[in-house]
C-alpha positions, 0 to 999 in steps of 0.5 A, spaced: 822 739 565 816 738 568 819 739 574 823 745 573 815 748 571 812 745 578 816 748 582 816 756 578 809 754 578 809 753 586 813 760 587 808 763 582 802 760 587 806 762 594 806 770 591 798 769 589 797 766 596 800 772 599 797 778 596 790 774 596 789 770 602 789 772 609 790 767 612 796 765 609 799 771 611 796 770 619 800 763 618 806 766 615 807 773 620 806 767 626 812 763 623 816 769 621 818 768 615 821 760 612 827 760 607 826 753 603 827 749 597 825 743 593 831 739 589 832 731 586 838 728 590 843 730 585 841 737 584 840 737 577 834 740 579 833 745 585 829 751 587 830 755 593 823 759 596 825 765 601 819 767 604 817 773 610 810 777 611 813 783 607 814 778 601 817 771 597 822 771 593 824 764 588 831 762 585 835 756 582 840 752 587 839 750 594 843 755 598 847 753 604 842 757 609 836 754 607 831 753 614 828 747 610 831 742 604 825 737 601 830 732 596 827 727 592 830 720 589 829 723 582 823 727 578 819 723 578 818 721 585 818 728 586 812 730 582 808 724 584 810 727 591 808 734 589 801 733 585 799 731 592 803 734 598 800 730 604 803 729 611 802 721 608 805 721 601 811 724 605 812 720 611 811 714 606 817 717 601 821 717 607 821 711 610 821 707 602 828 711 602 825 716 596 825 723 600 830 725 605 829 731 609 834 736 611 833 741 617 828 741 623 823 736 622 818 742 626 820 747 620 816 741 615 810 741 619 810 749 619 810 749 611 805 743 611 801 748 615 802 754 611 801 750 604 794 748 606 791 755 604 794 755 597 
């Protein structure tokens, strides 16, 4: 349940982020938008985040068009993971097998970028 909560929380968070801040918004035009989601690897719990300059939308389930996939061993690797989101937690949870990232690692740097101005 916690983790369902974080990752509405985070879509709650990404919204404000682009109605208050403008730097997040230079950032994402520059981007052009980045369709995302988080999931555990049985995707028993998964959310999916569209986001473009105009606007973010948020949903449940991973659709098969994602630019970028963040999935996790279970939920509590995630939420340990995500309570500090740095390029080092996550490098560290790749390499001990507990993350596995789907899609271009370049699109990873771009959301790690952009998230610093949350």
């Amino acid at each position: 349940m916690k983790l369902k909560l974080t990752l509405w929380l985070l879509g709650v968070l990404l919204k404000r982020a682009l109605r208050r801040k403008p730097r997040f918004r230079e950032q994402l035009e520059r981007m052009r938008g980045l369709d995302w989601g988080i999931a555990t690897e049985d995707l028993s719990i998964a959310r999916h985040y569209r986001m473009t300059p105009k606007g973010i939308s948020t949903g449940k389930g991973l659709p098969v068009d994602l630019d970028l996939e963040l999935r996790f061993r279970d939920q509590a690797t995630a939420l340990k993971v995500l309570k500090k989101p740095t390029q080092q937690a996550f490098l560290d949870g790749m390499m001990s097998g507990n993350v596995r990232l789907v899609g271009d690692s370049a699109d990873m740097n771009k959301l790690q970028r952009l998230l610093k101005y949350l």
